[in-house]
Backbone as a ProteinNet text record, in pm:
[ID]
protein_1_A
[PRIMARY]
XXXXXXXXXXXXXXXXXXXXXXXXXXXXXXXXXXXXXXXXXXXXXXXXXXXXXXXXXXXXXXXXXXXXXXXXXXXXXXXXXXXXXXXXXXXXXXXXXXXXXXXXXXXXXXXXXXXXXXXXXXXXXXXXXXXXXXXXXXXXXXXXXXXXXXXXXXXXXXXXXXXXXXXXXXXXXXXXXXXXXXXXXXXXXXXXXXXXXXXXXXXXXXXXXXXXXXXXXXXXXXXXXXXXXXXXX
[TERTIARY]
2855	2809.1	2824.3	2953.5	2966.5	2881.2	2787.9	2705.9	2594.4	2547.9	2423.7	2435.8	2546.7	2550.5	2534.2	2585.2	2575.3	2450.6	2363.7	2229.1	2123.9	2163.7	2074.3	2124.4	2265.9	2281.4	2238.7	2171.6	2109.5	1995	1923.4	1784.5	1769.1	1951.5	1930.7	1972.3	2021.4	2014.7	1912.8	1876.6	1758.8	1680.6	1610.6	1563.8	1534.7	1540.4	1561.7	1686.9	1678.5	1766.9	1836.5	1965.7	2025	1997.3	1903.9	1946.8	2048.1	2086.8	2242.1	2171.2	2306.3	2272.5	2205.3	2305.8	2257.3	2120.2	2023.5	1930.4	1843.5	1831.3	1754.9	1767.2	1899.6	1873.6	1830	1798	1706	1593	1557.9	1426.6	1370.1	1452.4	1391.7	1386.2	1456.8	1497.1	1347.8	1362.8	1207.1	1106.5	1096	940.4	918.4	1062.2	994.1	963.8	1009.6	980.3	835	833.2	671.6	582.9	571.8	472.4	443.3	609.6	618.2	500.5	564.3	464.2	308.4	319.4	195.2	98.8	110.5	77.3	25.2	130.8	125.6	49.7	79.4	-33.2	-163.5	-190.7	-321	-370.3	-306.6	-353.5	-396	-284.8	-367.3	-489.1	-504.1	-583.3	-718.4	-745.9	-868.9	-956	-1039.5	-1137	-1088	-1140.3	-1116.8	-1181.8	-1275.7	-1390.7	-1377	-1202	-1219.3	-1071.4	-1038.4	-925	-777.4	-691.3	-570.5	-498.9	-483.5	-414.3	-454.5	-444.7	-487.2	-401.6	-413.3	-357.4	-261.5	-325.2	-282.5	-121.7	-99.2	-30.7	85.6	104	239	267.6	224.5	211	285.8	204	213.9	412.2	461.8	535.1	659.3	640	785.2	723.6	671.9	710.4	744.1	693.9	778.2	894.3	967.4	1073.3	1174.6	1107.7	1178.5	1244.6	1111.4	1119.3	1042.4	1127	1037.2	1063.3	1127.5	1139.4	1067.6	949.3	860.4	724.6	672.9	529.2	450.4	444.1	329.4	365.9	487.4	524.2	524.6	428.9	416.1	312.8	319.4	231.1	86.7	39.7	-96.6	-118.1	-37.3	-102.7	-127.5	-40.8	-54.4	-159.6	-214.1	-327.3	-444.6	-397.9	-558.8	-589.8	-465	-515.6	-590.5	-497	-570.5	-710.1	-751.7	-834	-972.9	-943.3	-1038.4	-1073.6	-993.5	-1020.4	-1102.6	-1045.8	-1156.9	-1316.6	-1295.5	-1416.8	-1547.2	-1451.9	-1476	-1505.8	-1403.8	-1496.8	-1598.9	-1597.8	-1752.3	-1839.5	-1839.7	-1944.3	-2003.3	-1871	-1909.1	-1962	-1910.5	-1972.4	-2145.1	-2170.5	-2299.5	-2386.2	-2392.4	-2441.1	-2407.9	-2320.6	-2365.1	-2329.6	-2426	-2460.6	-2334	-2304.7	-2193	-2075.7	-1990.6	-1880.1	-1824.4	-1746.8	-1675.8	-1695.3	-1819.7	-1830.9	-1787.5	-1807.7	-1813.8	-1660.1	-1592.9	-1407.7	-1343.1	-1440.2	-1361.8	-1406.2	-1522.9	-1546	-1468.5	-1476.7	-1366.6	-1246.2	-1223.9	-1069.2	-1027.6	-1125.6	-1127.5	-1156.9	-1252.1	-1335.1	-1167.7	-1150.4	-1013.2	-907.5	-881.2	-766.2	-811.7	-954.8	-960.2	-968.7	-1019.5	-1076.6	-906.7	-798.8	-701.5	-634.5	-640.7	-585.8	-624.8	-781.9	-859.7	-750.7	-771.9	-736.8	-580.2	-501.4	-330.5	-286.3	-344	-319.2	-330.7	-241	-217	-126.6	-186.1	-103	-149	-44.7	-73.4	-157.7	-129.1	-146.1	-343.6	-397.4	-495.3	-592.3	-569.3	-622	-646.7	-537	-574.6	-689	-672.9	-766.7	-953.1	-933.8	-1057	-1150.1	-1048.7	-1055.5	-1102.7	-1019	-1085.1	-1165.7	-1237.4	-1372.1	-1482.4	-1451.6	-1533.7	-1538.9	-1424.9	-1388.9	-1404.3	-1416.8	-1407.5	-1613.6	-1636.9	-1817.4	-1832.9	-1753	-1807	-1857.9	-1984.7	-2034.5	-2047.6	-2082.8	-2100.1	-2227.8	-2308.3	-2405.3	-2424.5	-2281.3	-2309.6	-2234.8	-2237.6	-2279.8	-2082.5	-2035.4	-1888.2	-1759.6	-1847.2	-1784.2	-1698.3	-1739	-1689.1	-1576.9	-1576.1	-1471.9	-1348.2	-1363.1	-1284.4	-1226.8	-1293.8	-1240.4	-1139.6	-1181.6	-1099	-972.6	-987.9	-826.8	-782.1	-830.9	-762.2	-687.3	-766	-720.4	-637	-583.8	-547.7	-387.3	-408	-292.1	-206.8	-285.1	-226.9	-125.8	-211.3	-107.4	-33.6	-10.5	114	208.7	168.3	255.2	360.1	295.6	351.8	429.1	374	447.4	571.8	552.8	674.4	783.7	732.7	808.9	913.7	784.5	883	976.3	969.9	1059.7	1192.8	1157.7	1285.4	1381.5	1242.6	1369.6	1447.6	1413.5	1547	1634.4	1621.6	1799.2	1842.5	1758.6	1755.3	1894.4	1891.6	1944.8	1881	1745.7	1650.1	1579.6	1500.1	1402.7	1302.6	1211.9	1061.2	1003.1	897.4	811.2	920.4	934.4	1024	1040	1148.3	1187.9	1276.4	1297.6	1410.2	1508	1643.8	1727.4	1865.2	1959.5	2112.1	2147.1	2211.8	2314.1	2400.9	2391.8	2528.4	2692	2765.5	2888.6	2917	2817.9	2865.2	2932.1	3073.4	3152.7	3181.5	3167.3	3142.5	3112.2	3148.1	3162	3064.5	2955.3	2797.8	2846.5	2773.9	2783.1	2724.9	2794	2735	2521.2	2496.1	2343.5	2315	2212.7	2230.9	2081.3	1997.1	1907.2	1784	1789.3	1679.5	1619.6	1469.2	1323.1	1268.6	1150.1	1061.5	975	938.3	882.1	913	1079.9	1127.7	1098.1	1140.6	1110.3	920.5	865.3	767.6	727.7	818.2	743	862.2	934.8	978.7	917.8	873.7	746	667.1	622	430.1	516	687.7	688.6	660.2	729.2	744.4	602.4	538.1	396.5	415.5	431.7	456.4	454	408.3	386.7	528.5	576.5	737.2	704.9	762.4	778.9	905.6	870.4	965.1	881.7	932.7	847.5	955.7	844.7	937	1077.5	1049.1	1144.1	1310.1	1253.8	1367.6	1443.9	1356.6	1400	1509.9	1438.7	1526.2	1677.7	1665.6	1750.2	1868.5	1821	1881.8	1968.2	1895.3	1967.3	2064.6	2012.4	2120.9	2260.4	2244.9	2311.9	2457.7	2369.5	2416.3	2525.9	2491.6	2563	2671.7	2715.2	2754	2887.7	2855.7	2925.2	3023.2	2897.9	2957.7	3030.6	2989.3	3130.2	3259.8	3314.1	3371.2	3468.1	3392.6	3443.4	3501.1	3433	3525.4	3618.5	3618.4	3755.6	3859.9	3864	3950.3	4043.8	3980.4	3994.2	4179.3
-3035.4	-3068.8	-2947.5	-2868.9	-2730.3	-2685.6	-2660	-2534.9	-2588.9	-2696.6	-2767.4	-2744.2	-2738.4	-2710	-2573.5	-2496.8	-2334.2	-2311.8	-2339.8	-2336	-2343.4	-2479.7	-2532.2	-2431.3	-2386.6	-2289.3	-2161.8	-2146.8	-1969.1	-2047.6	-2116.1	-2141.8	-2096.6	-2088.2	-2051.7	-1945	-1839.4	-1669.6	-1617.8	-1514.6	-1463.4	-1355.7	-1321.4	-1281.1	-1137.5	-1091.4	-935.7	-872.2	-790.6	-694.6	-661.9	-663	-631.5	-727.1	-812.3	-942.1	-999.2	-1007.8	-1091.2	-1191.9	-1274.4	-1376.5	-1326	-1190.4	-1131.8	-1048.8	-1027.1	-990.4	-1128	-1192.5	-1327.6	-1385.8	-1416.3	-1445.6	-1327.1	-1204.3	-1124.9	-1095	-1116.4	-1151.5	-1267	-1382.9	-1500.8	-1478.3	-1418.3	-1380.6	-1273.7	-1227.5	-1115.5	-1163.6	-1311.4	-1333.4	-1395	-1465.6	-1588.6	-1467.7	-1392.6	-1247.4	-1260.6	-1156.4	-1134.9	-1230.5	-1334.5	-1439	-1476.7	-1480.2	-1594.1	-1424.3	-1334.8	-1202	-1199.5	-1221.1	-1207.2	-1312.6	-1417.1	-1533.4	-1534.3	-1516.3	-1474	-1412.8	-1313.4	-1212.8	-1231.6	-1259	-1247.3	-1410.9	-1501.9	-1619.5	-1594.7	-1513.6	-1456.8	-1365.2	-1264.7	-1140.9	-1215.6	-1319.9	-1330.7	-1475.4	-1520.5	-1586.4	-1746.7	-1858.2	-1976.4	-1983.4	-1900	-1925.5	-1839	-1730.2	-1653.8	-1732	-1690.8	-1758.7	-1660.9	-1704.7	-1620.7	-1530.2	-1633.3	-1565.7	-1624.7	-1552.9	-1515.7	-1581.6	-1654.6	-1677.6	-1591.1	-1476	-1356.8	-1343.9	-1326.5	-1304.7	-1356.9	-1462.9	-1524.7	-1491.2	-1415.2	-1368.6	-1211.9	-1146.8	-1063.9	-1005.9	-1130.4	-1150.7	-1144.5	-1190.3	-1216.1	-1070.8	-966.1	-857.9	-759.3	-755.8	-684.8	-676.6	-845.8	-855.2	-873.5	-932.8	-957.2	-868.2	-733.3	-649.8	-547	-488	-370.3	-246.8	-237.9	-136	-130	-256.3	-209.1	-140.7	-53.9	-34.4	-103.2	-228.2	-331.5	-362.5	-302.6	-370.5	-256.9	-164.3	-38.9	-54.3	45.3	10.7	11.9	127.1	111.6	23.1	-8.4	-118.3	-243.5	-267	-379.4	-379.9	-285.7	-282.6	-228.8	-132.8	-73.1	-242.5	-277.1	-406.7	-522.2	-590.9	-656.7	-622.4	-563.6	-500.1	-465.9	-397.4	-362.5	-481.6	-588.2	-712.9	-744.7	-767.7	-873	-846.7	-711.4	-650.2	-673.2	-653	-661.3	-828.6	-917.4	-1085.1	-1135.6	-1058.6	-1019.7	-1032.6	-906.8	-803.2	-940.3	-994.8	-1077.5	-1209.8	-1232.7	-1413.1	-1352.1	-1248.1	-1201.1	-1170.3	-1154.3	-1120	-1236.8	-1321.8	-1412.6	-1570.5	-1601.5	-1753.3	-1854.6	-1884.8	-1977.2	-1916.7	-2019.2	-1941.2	-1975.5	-2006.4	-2011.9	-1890.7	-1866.9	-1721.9	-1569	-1617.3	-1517.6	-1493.7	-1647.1	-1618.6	-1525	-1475.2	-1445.5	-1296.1	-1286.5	-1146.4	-1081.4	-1161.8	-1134.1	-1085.8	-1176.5	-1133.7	-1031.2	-1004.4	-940.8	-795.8	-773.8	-683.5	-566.1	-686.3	-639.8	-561	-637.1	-578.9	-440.1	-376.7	-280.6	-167.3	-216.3	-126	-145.8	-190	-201.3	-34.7	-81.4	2.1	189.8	151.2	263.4	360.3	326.6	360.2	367.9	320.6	299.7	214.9	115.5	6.9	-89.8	-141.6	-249.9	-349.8	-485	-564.1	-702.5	-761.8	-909.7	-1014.5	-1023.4	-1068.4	-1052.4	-944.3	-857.5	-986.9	-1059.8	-1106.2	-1260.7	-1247.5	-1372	-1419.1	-1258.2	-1195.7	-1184.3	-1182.7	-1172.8	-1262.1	-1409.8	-1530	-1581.2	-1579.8	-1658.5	-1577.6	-1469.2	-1431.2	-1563	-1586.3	-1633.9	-1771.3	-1854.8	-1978.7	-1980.8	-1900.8	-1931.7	-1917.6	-1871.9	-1908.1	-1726.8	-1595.6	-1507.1	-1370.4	-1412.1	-1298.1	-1267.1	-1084.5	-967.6	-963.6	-1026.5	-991.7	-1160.9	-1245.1	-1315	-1297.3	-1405.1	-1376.3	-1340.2	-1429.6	-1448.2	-1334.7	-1268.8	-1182	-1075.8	-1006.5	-921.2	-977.8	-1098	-1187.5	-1187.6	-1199.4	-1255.7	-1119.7	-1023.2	-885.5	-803.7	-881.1	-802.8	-866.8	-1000.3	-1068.4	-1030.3	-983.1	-923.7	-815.7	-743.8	-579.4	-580.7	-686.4	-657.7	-724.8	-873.1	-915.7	-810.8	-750.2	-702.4	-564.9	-478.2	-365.5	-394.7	-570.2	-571.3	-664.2	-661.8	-687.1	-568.6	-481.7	-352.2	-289	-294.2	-260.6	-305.3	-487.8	-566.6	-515.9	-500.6	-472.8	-336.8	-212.7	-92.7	-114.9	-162.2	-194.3	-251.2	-405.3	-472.5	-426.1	-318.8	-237.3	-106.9	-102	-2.6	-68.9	-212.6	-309.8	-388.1	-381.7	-444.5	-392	-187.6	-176.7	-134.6	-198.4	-80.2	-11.1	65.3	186	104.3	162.6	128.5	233.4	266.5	279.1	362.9	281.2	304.4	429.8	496.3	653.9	660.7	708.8	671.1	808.7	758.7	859.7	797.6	842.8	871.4	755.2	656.9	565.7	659.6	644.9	764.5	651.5	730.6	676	665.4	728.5	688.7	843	798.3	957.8	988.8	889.9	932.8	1032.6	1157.8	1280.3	1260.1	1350.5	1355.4	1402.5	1257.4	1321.1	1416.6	1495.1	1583.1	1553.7	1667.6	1659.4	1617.3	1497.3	1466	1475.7	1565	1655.2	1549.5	1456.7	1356.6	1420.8	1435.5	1454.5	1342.3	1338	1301.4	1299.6	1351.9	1320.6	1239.6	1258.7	1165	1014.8	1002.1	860.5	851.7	909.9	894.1	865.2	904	877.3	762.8	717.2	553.6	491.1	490.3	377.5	332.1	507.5	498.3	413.4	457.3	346.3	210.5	157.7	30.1	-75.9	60	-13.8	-127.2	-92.1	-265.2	-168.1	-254.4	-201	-269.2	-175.9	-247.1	-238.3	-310	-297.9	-202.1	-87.9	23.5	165.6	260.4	384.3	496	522.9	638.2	710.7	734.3	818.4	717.6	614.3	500.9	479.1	473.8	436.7	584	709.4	825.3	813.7	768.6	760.6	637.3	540.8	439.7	507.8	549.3	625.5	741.6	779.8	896.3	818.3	729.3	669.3	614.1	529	474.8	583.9	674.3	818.5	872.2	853.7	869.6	713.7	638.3	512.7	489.4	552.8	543.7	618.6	790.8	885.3	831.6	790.5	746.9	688.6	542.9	447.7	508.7	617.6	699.3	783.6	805.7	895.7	822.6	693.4	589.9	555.1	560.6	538.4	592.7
-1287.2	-1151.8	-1059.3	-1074.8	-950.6	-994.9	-1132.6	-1145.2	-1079.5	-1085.6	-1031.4	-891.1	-834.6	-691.5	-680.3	-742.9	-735.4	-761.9	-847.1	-858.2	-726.2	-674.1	-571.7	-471	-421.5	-324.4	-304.8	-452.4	-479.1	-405.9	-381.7	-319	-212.1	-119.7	3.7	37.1	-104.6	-36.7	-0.3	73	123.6	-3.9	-78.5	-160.3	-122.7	40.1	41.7	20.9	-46.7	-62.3	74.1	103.5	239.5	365.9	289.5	369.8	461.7	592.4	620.9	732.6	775.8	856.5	989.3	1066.5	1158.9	1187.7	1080.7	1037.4	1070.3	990.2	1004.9	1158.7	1217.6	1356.9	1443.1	1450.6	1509.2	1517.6	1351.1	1370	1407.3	1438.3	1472.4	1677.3	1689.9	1830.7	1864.3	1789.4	1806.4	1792.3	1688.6	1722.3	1777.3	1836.2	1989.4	2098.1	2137.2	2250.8	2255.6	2080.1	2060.8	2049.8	1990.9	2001.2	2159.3	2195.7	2352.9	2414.9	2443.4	2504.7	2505.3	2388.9	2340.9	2379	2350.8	2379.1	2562.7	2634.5	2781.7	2845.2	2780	2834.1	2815.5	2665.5	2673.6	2708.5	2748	2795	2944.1	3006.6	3129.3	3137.1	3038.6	3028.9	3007.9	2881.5	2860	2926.9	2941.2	2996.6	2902.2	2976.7	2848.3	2779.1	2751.7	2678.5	2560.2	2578.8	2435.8	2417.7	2278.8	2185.7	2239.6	2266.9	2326.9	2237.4	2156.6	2023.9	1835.8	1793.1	1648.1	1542.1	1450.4	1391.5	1291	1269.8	1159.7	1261	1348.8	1461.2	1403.3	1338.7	1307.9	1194.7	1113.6	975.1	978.5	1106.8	1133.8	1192.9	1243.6	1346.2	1226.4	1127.3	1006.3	993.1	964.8	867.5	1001.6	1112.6	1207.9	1230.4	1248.8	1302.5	1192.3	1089.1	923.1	837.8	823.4	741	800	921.7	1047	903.5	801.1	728.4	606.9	651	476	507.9	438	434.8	572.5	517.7	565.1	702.1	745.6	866.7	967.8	955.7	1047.4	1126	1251.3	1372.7	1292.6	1218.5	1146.9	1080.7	1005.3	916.1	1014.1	1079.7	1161.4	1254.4	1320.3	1394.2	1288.7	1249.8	1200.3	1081.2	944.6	878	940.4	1058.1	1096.9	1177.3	1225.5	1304.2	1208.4	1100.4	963.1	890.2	919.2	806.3	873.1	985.6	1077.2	1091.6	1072.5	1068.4	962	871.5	720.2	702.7	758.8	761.4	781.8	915.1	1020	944.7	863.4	826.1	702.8	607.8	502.8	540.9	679.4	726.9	765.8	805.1	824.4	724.8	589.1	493.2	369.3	424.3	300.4	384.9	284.3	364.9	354.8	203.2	168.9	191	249.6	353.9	257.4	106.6	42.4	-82.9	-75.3	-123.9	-35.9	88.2	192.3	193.8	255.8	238.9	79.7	-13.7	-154.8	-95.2	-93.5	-29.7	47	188.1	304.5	293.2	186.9	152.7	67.2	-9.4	-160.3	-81.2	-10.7	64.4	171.2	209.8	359.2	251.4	175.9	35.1	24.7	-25.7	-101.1	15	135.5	270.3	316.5	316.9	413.8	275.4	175.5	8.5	84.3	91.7	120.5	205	315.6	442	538.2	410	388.6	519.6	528.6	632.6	594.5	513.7	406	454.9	509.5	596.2	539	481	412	534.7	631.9	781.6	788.1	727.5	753	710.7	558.4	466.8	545.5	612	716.1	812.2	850.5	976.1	933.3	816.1	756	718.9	657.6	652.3	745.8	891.5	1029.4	1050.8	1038.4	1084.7	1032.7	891.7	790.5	865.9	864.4	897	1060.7	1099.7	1266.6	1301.2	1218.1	1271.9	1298.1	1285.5	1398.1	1266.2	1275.2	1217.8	1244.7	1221.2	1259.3	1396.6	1389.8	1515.3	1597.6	1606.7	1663.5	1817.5	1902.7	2009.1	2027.3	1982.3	1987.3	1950.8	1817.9	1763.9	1837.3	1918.2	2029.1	2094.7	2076.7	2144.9	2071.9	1952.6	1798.6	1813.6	1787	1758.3	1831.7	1995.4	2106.4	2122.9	2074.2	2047.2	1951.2	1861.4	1734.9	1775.5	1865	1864.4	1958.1	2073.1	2138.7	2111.4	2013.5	1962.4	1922.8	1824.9	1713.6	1838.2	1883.2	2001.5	2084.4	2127.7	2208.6	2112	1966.2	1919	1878.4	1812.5	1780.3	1906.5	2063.9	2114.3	2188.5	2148	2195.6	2072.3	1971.2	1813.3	1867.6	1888.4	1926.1	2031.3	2116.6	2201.5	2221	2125.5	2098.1	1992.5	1830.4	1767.3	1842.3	1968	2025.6	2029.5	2064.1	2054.5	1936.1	1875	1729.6	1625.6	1623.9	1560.9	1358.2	1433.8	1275.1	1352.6	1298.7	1367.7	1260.8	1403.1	1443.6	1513	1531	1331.5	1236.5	1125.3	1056.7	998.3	999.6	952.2	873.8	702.1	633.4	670.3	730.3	800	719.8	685.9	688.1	762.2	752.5	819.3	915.2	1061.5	1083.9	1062.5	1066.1	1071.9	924.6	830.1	669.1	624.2	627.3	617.3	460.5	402.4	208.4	154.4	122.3	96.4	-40.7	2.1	-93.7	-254.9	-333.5	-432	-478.7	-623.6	-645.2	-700.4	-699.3	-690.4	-844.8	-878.3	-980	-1042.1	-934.6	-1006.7	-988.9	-936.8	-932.2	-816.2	-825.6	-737.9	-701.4	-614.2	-567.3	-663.1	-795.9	-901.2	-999.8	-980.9	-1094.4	-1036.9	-938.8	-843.4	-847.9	-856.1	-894.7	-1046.6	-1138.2	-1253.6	-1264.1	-1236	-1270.7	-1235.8	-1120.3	-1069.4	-1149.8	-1196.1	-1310.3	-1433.1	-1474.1	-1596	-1537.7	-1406.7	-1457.1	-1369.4	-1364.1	-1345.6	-1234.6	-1116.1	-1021.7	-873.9	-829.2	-653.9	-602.9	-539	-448.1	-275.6	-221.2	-53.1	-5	-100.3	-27.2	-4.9	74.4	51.8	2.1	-43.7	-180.1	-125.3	19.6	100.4	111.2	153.5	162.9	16.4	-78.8	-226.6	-287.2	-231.6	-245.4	-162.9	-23.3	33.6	-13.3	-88.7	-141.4	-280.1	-354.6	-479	-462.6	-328.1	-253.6	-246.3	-139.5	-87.7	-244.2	-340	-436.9	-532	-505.8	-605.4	-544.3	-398.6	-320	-369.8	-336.6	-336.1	-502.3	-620.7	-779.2	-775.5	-651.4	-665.3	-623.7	-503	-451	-530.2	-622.4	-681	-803.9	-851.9	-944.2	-927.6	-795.8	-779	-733.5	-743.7	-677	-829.3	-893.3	-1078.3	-1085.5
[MASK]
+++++++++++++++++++++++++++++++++++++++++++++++++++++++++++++++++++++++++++++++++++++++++++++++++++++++++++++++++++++++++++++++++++++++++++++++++++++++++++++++++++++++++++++++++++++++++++++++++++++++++++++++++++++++++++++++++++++++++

């Protein structure tokens, strides 16, 4: 029976790496800000006749405030992805008739153009979708409408984001830097590159939500910590 309980309690660790409680309530603190901001503003800014806010927006809102340190959660991806999908929905609700063909496109389409252009935002795929599902093809009357809430969600999200990570305590737009205050006397150099971290990747064949720089700085970090623990021996 304890293991059955220990089981069911792994359901509720957080599955990121460096995960803690104080992490999770900040980002929940950040996306009521940004949503509540966002929401505000542009409920005042735009007309009733355009949409205030975006659905991608809440999608958008967990990898800012969640995981301000992955890839996907940078000012570009977040504006230029969503912004390019939407485009890219547009473009597919305009050129094909059946909107259940059009949504595979849309989506399929935003993926390879977000890949292209290194503005790769899960949120994006959303954005591309409600073009399809919301009626606004590329030369309809509305579209201009759809797009300018897109573009405009998406930049005061990023800039409610930069803002609140000055009190947050991660950096935004994310920069992989040294922890200060970590006084652990560097291990010795253990000869690992930026190539070698590159060719583990090519073995194990899999896309990760880290950037190579952070993943170096992590293995730094780790050699540092095994020294330590061996001179304690």
């Amino acid at each position: 029976m304890f293991r059955a309980i220990l089981n069911t309690s792994r359901l509720f660790v957080p599955l990121l790496a460096g995960a803690s409680l104080r992490d999770r309530v900040i980002a929940s603190i950040g996306a009521v800000i940004g949503i509540g901001l966002v929401g505000l503003i542009c409920a005042a800014l735009f007309p009733s006749s355009m949409p205030w806010i975006v659905a991608p927006m809440g999608a958008s809102a967990v990898l800012l405030f969640a995981v301000p340190a992955s890839p996907l959660a940078q000012p570009w991806s977040i504006v230029g992805g969503n912004v390019i999908s939407a485009i890219i929905g547009a473009i597919a609700a305009q050129a094909i008739p059946d909107p259940a063909i059009a949504a595979a496109v849309a989506v399929s389409g935003a993926i390879l153009t977000m890949s292209l252009l290194r503005c790769l935002h899960p949120p994006g795929g959303a954005a591309a979708l409600s073009a399809v599902l919301g009626g606004y093809p590329l030369f309809s009357a509305h579209v201009i409408d759809f797009l300018v809430v897109v573009f405009v969600n998406s930049l005061l999200l990023v800039a409610i984001g930069w803002a609140f990570h000055r009190f947050s305590g991660h950096s935004y737009p994310h920069r992989a830097k040294p922890v200060e205050g970590k006084t652990l006397t560097r291990a010795e150099d253990s000869g690992l590159s930026m190539g070698d971290i590159d060719a583990a990747l090519n073995d194990l064949g899999e896309t990760f939500d880290i950037s190579r720089e952070d993943l170096a700085l992590l293995l730094e970090r780790a050699e540092v910590h095994a020294a330590a623990r061996a001179g304690k021996r």
